[in-house]
C-alpha positions as CSV (number, residue, x, y, z in Angstrom):
1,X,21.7,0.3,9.2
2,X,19.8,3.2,8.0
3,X,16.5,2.2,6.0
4,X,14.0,4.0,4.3
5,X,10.7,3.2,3.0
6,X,10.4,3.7,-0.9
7,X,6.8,4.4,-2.6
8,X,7.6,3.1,-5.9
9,X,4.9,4.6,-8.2
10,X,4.0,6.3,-11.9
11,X,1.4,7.9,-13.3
12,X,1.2,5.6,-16.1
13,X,-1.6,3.2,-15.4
14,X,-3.3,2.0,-19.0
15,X,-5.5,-0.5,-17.1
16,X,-7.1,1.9,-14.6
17,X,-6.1,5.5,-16.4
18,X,-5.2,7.8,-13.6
19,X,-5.7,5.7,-10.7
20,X,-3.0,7.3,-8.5
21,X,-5.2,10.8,-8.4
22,X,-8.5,9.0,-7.9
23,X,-10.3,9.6,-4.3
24,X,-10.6,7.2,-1.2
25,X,-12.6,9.3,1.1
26,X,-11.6,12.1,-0.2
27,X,-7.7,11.6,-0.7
28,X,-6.1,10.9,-3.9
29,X,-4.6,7.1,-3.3
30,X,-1.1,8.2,-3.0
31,X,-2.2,10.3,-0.1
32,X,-3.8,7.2,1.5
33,X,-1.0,5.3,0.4
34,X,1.6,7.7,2.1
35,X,-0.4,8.4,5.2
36,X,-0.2,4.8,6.0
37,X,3.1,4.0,5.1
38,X,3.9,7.0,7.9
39,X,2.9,4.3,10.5
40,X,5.7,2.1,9.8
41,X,7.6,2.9,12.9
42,X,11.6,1.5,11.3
43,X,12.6,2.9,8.5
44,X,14.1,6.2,9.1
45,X,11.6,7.8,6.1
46,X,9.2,7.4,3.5
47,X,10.3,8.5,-0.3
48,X,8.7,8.8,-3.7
49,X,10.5,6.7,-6.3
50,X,9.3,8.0,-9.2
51,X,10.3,8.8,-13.3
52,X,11.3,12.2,-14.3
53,X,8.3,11.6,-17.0
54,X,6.0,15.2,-16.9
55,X,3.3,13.2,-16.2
56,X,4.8,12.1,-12.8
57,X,5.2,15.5,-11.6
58,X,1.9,15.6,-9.8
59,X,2.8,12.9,-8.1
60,X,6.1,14.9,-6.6
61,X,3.5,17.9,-5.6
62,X,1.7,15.4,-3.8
63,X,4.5,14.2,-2.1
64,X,5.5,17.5,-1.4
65,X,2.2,17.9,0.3
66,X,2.5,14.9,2.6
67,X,5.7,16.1,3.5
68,X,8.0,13.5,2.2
69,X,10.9,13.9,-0.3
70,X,10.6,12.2,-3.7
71,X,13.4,10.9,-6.3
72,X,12.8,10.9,-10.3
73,X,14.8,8.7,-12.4
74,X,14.5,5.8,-15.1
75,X,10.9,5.6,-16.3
76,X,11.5,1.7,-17.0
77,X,13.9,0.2,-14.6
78,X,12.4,0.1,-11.3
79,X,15.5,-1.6,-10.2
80,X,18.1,1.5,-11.3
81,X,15.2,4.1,-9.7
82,X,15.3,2.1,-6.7
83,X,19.4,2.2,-6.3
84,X,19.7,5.9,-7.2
85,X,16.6,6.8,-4.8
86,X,18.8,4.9,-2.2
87,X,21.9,6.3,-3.4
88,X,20.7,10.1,-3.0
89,X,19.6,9.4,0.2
90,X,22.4,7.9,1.6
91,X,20.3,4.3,2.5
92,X,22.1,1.0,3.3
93,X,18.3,-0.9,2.9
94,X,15.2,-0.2,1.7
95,X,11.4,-1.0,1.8
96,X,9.9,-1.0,-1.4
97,X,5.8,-0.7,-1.7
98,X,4.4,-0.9,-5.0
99,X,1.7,2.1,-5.4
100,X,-0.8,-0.1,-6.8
101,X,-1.5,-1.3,-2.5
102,X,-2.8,1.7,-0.8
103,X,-3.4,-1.0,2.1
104,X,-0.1,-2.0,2.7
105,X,0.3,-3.7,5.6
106,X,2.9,-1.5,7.9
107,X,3.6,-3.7,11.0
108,X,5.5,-6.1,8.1
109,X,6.9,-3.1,6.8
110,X,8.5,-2.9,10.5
111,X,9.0,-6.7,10.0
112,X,11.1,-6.6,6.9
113,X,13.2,-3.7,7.7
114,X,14.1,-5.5,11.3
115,X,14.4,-9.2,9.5
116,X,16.9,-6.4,7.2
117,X,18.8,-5.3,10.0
118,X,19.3,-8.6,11.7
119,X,20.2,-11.2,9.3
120,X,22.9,-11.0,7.0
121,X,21.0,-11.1,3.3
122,X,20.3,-9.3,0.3
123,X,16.5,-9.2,-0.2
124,X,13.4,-10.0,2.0
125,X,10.1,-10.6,0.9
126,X,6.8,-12.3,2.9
127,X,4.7,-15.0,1.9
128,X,1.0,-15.0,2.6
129,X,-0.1,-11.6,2.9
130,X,-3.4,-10.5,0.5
131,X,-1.9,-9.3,-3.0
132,X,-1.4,-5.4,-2.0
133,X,-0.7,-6.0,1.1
134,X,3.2,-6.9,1.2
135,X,6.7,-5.1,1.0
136,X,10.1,-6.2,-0.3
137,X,13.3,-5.2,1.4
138,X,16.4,-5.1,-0.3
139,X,20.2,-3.8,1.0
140,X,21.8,-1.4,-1.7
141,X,24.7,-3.5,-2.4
142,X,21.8,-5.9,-3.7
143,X,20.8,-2.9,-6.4
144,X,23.6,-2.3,-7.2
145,X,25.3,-5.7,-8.0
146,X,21.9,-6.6,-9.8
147,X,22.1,-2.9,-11.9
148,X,25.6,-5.0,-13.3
149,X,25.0,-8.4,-14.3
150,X,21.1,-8.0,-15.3
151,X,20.6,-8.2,-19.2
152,X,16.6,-6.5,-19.3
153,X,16.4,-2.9,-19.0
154,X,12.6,-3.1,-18.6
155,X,11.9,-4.1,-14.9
156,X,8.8,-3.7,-14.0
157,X,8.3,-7.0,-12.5
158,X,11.7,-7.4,-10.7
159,X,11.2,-10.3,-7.8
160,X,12.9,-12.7,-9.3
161,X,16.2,-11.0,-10.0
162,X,16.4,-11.6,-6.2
163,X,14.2,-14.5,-5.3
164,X,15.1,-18.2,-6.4
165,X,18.4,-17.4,-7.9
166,X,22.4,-17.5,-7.3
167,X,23.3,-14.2,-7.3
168,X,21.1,-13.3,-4.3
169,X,20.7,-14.3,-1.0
170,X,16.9,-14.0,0.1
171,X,14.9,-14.3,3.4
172,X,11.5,-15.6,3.8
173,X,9.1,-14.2,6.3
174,X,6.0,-16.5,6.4
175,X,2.7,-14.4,7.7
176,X,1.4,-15.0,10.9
177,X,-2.4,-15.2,11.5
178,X,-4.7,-13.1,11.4
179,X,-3.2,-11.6,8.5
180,X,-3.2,-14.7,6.3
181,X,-5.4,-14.5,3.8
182,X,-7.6,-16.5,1.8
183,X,-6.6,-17.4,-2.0
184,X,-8.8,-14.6,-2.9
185,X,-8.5,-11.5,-1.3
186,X,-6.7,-8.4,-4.1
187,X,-5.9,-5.7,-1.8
188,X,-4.3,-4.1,-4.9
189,X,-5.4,-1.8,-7.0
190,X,-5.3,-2.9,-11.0
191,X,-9.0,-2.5,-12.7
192,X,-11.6,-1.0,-11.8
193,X,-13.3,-3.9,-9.6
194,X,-10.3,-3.7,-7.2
195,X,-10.1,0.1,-6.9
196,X,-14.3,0.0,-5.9
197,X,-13.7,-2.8,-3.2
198,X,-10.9,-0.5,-1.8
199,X,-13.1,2.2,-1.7
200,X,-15.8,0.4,0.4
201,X,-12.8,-0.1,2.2
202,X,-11.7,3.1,3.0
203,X,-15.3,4.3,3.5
204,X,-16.4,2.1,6.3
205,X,-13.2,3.4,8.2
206,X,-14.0,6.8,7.4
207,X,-11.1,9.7,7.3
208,X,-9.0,8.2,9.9
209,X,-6.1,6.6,8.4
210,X,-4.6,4.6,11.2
211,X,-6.9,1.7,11.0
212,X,-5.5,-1.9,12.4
213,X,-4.3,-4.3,8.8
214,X,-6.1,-7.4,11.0
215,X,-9.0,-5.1,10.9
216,X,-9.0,-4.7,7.2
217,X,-9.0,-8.7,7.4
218,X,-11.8,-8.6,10.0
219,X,-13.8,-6.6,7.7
220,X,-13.3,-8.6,4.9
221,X,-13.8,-12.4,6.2
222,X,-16.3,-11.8,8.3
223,X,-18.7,-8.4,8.3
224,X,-18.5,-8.3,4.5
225,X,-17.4,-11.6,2.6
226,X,-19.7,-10.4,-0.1
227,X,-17.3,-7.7,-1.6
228,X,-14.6,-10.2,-1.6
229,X,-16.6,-11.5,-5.0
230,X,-16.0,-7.9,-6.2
231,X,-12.8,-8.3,-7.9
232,X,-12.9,-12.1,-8.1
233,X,-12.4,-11.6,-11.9
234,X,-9.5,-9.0,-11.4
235,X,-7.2,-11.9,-10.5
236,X,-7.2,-14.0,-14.0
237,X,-6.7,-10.5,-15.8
238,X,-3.3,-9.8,-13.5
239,X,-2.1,-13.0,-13.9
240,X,-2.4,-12.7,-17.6
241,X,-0.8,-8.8,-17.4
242,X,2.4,-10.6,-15.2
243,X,2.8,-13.6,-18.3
244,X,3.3,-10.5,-20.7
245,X,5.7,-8.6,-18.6
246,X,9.3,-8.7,-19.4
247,X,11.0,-11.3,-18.2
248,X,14.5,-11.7,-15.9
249,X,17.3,-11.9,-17.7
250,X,21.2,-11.7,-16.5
251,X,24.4,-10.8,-18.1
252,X,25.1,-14.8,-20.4
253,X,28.8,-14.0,-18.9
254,X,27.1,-14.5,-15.5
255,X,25.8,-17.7,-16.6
């Protein structure tokens, strides 16, 4: 099974303008984000999903720059930019990281695409990771069934096409310590408060991008608690964003 890692990201942010370009020790946060998504040892690459949008073309140079290859498609459906991305590339499976989690964890990256590879099902997704710090694996067949009988052609929130419902067959990976995190740790990067505790992050570990995920834990739970109150109020303003997303609709003739 050949499976690649997919970047899913725009440069269309209205909460945090612009918060793909902005530095993390002097890398733009798709940088970071790519550099550490390299260290996922499975999938066969890493790829930029993104839109064909003009705005998103920086993001293509800086994939060019990294040395990855990119994909634009469907500014709105993630879920059609995620089948042609695999389609192009000739993928049977793929990884998808949002680019909101520069900290994404890439030992589970290694776990989904394995769990992917040895279990017969159509999507994979881990509970109990800090909220940036998971991936979702789902087989092509998967996209492309859910491309036909979904009824929403915004899907920027997609887990639930494939989670908790008949169509799909998912897999559960439960987190393992040290990586489980407490109820409030945001490893994602929404507002403002979430992008500055990300920079402390990347600060304390300097330029070296290959830093342990149970250090980033480590750091977090026990050397500095304190910044964990950083973006406490980032969480009830993401929640609120999610209740105004689109929501999951199928085909009634699947019904």
């Amino acid at each position: 099974m050949k499976i690649g890692c997919l970047l899913s990201i725009r440069n269309k942010s209205t909460r945090l303008p612009g918060k793909s370009l902005l530095k993390l020790n002097g890398f733009t946060l798709v940088e970071r984000l790519i550099q550490r998504l390299k260290l996922a040892m499975l999938p066969s690459q890493v790829i930029l999903s993104t839109s064909y949008h003009e705005d998103d073309e920086v993001l293509c140079e800086l994939a060019r720059k990294e040395g990855i290859p990119f994909y634009q498609g469907s500014q709105q459906d993630k879920l059609d930019r995620y089948y042609q991305t695999a389609k192009k590339f000739n993928l049977d499976a793929v990884v998808i990281v949002d680019g909101d989690d520069p900290l994404c964890f890439p030992e589970y990256i290694d776990t989904v695409a394995d769990t992917l590879k040895s279990k017969n099902v159509d999507c994979v997704y881990i509970e109990g990771l800090p909220l940036g710090a998971a991936s979702t694996g789902i087989t092509t067949e998967a996209l492309k069934k859910v491309l036909e009988i979904k009824d929403e052609k915004d899907t920027e929130v997609w887990g639930s096409y494939f989670i908790g419902n008949q169509f799909f067959k998912s897999h559960k990976i439960k987190a393992l310590a040290p990586y489980i995190s407490r109820k409030e740790m945001r490893l994602t990067v929404d507002y403002p408060d979430d992008f500055e505790l990300i920079s402390k992050i990347f600060d304390h570990f300097s330029t070296v991008p290959d830093f342990k995920s149970e250090k980033v834990i480590e750091l977090l739970e026990v050397n500095h608690p304190e910044w964990l109150d950083i973006n406490n109020d980032a969480q009830y303003l993401y929640e609120k964003h999610i209740e105004r997303s689109a929501p999951v609709r199928f085909k009634s003739i699947q019904a």
